[in-house]
C-alpha positions as CSV (number, residue, x, y, z in Angstrom):
1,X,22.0,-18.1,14.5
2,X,25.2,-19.8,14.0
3,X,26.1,-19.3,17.6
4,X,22.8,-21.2,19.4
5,X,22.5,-24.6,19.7
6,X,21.8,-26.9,16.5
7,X,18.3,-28.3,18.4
8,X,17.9,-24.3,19.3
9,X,13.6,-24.3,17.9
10,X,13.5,-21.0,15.7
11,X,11.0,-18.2,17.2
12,X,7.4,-18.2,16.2
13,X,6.6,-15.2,13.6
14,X,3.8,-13.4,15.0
15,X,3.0,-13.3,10.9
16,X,3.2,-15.3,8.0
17,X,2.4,-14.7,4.1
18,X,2.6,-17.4,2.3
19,X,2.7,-17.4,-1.8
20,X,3.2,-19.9,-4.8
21,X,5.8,-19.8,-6.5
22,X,7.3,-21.5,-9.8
23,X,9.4,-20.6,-12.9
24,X,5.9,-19.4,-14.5
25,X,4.7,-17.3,-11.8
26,X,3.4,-13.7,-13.0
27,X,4.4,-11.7,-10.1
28,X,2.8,-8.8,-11.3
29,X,-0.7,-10.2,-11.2
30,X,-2.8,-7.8,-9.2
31,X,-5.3,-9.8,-7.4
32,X,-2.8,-13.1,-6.9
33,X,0.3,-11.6,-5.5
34,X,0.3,-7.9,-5.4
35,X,-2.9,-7.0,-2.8
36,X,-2.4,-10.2,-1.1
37,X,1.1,-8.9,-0.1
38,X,0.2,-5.3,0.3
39,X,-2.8,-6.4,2.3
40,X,-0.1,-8.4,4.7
41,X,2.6,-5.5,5.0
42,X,-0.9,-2.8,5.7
43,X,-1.5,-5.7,8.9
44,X,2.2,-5.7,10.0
45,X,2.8,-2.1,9.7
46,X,-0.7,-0.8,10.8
47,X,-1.0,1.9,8.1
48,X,-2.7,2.2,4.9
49,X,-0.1,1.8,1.8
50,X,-2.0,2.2,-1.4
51,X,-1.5,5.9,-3.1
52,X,-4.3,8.7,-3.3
53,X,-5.2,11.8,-5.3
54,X,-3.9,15.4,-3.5
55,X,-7.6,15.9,-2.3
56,X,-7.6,12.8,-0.4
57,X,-4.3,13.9,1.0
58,X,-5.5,17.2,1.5
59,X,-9.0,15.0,3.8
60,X,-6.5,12.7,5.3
61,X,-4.5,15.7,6.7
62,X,-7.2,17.5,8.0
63,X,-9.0,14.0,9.8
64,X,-6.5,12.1,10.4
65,X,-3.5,12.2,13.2
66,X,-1.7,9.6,10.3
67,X,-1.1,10.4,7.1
68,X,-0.8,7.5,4.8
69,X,2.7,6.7,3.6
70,X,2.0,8.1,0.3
71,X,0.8,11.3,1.5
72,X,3.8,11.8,3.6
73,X,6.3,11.1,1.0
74,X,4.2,12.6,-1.7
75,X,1.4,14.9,-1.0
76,X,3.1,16.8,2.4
77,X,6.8,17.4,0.4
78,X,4.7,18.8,-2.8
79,X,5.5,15.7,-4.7
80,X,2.4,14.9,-5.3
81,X,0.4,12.7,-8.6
82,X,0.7,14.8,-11.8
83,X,-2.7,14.5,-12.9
84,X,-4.8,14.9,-16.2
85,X,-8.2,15.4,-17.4
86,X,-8.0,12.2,-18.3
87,X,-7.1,10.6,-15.0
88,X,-9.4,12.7,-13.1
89,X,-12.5,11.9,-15.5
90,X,-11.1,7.9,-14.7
91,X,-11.5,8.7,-11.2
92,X,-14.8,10.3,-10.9
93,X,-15.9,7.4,-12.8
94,X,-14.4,5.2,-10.4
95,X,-15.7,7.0,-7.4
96,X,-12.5,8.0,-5.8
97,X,-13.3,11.7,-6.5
98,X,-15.9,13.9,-6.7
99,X,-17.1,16.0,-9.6
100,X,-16.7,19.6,-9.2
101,X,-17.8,20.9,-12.6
């Protein structure tokens, strides 16, 4: 940059995210900053970033020619979610898995 002109106009992003910030911000708030942002990185990269279970790892791999960046760093290197009773009996609840007992 320091070697164009100083009138040199800056490129145009092909994408741009734009959040609110201040000294109060909660960064962490799920539905304000967090999915807006992953949401905007799943557009730019063209993949699917949240994380899944070992069984929808195990679909993906089977239906898919892409595994999901969690399944590739997780699922494929046997590194996968320790789960629970408890976290499985949250997910059937939720949907994301099917009951099998």
């Amino acid at each position: 940059m320091r070697l164009h002109h100083p009138d040199w106009p800056l490129p145009r992003p092909d994408a741009i995210h734009h959040i609110v910030e201040d000294f109060l911000t909660d960064w962490t708030a799920p539905n304000a900053h967090i999915l807006p942002l992953r949401r905007f990185l799943e557009n730019c990269l063209s993949t699917d970033l949240r994380n899944f279970f070992a069984e929808s790892c195990f679909l993906f791999a089977f239906t898919h020619q892409k595994l999901p960046p969690s399944c590739q760093q997780g699922y494929v290197r046997m590194q996968g979610l320790v789960g629970s009773q408890e976290l499985r009996h949250h997910a059937v609840q939720a949907g994301l898995l099917q009951d099998y007992t």
